[in-house]
C-alpha positions as CSV (number, residue, x, y, z in Angstrom):
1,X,10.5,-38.3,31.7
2,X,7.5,-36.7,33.4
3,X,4.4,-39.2,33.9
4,X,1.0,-37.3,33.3
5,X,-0.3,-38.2,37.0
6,X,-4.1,-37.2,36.0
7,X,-5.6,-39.0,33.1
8,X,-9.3,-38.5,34.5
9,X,-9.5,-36.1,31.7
10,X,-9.0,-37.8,29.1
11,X,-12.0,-38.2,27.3
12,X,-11.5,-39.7,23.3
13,X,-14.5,-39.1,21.3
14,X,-13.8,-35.4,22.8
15,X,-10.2,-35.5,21.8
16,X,-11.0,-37.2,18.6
17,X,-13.8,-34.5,17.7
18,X,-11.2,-31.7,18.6
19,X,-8.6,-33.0,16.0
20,X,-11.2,-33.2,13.3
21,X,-12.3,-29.7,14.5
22,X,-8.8,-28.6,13.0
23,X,-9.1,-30.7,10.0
24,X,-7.2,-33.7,11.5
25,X,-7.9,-36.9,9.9
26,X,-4.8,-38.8,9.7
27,X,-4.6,-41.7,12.0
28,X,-0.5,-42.4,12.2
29,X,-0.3,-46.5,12.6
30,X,2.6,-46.9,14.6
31,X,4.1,-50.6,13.3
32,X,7.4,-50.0,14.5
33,X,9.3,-52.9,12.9
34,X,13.0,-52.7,14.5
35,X,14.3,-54.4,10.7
36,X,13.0,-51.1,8.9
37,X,13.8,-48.1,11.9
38,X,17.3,-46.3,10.2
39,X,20.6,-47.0,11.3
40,X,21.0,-43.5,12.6
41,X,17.9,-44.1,14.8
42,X,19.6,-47.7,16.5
43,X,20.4,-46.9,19.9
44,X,23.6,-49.1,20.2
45,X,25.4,-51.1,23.0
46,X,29.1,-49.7,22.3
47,X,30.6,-52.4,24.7
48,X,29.2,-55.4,22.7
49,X,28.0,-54.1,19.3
50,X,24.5,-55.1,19.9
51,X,21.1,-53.2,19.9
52,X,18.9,-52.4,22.3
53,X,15.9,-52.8,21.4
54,X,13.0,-50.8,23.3
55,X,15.9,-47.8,23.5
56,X,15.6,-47.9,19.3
57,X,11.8,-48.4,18.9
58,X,10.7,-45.6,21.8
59,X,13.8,-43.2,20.1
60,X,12.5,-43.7,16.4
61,X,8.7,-43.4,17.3
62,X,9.0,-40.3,19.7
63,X,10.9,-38.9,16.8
64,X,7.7,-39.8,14.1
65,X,5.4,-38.0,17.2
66,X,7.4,-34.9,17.7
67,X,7.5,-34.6,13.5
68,X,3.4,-35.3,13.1
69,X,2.2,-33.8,16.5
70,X,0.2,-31.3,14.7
71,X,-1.2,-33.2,11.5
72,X,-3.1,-36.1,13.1
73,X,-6.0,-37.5,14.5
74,X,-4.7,-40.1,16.4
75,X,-1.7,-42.7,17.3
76,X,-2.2,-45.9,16.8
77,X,0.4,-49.0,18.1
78,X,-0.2,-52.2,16.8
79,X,0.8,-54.1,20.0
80,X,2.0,-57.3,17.9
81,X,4.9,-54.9,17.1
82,X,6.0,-54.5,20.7
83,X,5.0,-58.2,22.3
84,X,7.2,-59.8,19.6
85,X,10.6,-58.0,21.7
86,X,9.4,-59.6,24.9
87,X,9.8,-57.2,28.1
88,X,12.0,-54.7,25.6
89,X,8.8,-54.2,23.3
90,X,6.2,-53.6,26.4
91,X,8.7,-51.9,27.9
92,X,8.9,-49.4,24.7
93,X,5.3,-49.4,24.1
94,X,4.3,-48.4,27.4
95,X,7.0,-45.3,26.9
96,X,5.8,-44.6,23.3
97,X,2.4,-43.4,24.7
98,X,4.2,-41.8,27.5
99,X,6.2,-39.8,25.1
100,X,3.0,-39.3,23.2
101,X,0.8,-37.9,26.3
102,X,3.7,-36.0,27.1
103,X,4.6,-34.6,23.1
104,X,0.5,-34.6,22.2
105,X,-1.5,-34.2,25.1
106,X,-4.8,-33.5,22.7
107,X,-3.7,-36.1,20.9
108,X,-5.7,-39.5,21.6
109,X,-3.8,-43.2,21.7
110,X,-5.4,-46.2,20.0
111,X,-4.2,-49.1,21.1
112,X,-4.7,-51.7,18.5
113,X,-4.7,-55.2,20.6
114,X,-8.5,-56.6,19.2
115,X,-9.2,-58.1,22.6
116,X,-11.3,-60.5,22.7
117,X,-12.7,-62.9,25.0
118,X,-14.9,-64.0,27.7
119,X,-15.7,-61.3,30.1
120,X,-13.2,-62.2,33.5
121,X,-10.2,-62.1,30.8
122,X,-11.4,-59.2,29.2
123,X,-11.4,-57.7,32.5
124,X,-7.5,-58.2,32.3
125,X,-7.4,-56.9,29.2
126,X,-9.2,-53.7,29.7
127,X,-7.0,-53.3,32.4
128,X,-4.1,-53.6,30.3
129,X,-5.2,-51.1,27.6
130,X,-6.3,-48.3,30.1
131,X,-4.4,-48.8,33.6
132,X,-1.2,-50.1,32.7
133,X,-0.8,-48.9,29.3
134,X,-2.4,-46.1,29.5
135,X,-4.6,-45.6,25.8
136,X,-7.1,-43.8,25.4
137,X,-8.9,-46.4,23.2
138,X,-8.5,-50.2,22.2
139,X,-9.7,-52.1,19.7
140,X,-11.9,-54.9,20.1
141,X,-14.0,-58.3,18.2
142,X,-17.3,-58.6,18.2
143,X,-17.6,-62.8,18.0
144,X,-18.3,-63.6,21.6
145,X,-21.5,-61.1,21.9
146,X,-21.5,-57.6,23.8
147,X,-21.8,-59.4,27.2
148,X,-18.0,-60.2,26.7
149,X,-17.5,-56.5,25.8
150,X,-19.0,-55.3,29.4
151,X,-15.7,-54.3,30.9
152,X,-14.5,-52.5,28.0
153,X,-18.0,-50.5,26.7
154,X,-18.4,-49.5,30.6
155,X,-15.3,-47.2,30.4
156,X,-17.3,-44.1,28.8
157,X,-14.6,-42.0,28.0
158,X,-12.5,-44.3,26.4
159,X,-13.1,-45.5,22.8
160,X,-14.1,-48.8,22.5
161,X,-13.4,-49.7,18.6
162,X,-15.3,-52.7,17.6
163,X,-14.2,-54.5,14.3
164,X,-16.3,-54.6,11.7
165,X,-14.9,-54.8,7.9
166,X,-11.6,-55.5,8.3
167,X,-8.8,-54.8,5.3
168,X,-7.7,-58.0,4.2
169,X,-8.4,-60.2,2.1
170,X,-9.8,-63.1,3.8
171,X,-12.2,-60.7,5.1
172,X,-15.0,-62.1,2.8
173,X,-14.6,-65.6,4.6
174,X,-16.8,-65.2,7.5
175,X,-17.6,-61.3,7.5
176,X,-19.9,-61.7,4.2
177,X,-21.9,-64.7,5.8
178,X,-25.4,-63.4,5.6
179,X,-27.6,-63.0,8.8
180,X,-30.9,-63.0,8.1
181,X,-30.2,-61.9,4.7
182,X,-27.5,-59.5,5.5
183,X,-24.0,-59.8,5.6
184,X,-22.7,-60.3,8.7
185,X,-20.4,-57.5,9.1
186,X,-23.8,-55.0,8.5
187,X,-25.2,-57.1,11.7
188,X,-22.1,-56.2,13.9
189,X,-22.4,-52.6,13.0
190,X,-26.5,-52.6,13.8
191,X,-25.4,-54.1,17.1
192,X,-22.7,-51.9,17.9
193,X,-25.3,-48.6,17.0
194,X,-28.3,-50.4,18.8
195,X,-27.3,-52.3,21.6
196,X,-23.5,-51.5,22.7
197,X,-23.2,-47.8,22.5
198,X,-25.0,-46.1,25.5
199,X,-22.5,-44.6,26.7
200,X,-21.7,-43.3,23.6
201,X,-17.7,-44.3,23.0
202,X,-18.2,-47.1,20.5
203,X,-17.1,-46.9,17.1
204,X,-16.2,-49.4,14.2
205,X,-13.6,-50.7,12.2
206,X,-14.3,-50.5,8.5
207,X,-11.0,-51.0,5.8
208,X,-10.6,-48.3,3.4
209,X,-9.9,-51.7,0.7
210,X,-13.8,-52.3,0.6
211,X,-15.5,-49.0,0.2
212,X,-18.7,-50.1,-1.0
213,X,-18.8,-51.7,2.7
214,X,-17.5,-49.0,3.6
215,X,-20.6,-46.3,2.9
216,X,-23.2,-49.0,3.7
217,X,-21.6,-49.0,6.9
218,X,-21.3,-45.5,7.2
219,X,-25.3,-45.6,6.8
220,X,-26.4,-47.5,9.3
221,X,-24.0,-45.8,12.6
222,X,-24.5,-42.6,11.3
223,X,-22.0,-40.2,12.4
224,X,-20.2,-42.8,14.7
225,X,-16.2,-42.6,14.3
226,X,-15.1,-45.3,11.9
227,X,-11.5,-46.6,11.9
228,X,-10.7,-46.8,8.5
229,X,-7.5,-48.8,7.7
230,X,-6.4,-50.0,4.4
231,X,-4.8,-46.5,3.1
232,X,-1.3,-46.3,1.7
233,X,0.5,-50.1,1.9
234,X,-2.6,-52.0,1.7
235,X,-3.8,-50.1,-1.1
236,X,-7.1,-48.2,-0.1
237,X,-8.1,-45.6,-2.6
238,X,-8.1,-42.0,-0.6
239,X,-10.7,-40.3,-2.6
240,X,-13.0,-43.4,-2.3
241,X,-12.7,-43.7,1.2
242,X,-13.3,-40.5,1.8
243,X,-16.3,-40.1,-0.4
244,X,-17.5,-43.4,1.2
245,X,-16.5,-43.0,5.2
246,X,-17.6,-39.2,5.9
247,X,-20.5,-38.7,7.9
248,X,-23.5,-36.1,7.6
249,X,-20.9,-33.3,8.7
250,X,-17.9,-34.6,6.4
251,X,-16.2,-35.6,9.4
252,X,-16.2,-39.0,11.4
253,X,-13.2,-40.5,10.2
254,X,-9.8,-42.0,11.4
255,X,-8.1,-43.0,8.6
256,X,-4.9,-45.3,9.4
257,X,-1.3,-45.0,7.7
258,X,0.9,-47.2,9.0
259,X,4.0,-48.2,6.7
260,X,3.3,-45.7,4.2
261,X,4.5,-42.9,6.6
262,X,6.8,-44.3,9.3
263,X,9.1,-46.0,7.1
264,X,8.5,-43.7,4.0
265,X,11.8,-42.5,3.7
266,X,14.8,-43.5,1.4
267,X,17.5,-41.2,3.7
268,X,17.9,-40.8,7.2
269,X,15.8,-37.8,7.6
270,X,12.8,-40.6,8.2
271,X,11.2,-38.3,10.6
272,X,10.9,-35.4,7.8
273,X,10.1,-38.2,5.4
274,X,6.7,-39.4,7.5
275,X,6.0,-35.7,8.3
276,X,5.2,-35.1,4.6
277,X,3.7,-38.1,3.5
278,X,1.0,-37.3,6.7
279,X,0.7,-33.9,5.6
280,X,0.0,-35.1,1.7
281,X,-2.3,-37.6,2.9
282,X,-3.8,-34.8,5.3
283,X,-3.9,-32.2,2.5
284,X,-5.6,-35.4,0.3
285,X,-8.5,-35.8,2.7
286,X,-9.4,-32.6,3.2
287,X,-9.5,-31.4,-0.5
288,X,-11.9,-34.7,-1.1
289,X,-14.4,-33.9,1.9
């Protein structure tokens, strides 16, 4: 495979604004689960009957890219999907967004990692996201301030996706906490807008399960991206999160499929199967903007 040698530029809020330009909204989660990818896709070791691994996961997701290529906003990889096959899984991840620079050049990668630490390790981390893995965006928490966030937030053209509401339903737990009367999850979204975003490649992570958090955050970054999980599996309601998570130019949104397109198919055409479900939730968006 040929290795993009230049990724200087790169930049993702301009890749991101270029898909929504064409009407792209659909975020394409990329959760490969080796348990769920097809039998037909299971690249096989004929000698001792087993599987390889990275071979089947990079096979199956450069399949999904080459069949969705032209509907999406944006690729996202939950690394916990790749870690848990040791050395296979990296090794398959790090080709995935090979394949996908190489398949989808305009197309931008977020890796979804939620770094999160002091600011020496996150050092290693951003490191890990943008040298050795090669995103063009990672998403990151919020709980140890946005002096831990320094190494990420000073790499301006790569999106630095802060997480804000998050989908599930523990959420309420700590992210509802009020902060001087406000919840706490309104509090990380003022700091992201007021005191992390200079350079102008921050955005948020809002689910598309809560979308009356949803549109209050929506009011206070403006027409920052938001990362809007939640749709499909998880439930999220697409004309709600639509009418909630658009920005002042009915744009501004990623919104995430994961299961509900990569493994939506009951045959072995899987890659046919996710390129329909992305176009009806593509078609979906746009007739609710």
């Amino acid at each position: 495979m040929q290795e993009d040698s230049d990724m200087s530029d790169r930049n993702f809020r301009k890749m991101l604004e270029a898909q929504w330009a064409r009407d792209n909204f659909v975020c394409v989660g990329l959760d490969s689960d080796l348990d769920k990818i097809p039998a037909s896709s299971r690249v096989a070791d004929d000698h001792y009957g087993s599987v390889f691994k990275g071979q089947t996961i990079t096979a199956f997701n450069r399949a999904i890219v080459e069949a969705t290529c032209d509907l999406v906003c944006a690729y996202k990889p939950n690394v916990a999907f790749y870690r848990r096959y040791g050395n296979e899984g990296m090794g398959a991840l790090q080709r995935t967004i090979a394949d996908i620079h190489r398949l989808a050049p305009d197309v931008p990668v977020i890796l979804d990692a939620k770094y999160g630490d002091i600011g020496e390790t996150n050092e290693g981390y951003a490191e890990e996201a943008f040298g050795l893995l090669r995103a063009d965006a990672t998403t990151v928490h919020p709980y140890l301030g946005g002096e831990s966030l320094a190494p990420f937030l000073a790499r301006a053209e790569k999106g630095i996706i802060v997480l804000c509401r998050t989908s599930n339903p523990g959420a309420r737990e700590f992210q509802d906490l009020l902060v001087d009367g406000k919840p706490f999850y309104q509090r990380v979204a003022r700091n992201v807008v007021g005191e992390w975003n200079k350079n102008g490649n921050c955005a948020v992570v809002v689910g598309a399960t809560y979308p009356i958090e949803l549109r209050e955050v929506r009011e206070i970054v403006g027409d920052m991206p938001i990362l809007i999980p939640g749709v499909g599996a998880q439930g999220g309601d697409v004309q709600m999160t639509v009418q909630a998570g658009k920005d002042s130019r009915r744009k501004g949104m990623i919104i995430n499929s994961s299961r509900g397109i990569i493994f939506a198919f009951n045959s072995e055409d899987f890659a046919q199967a996710a390129r329909r479900e992305t176009m009806k939730l593509r078609d979906l968006i746009n007739q609710y903007r």
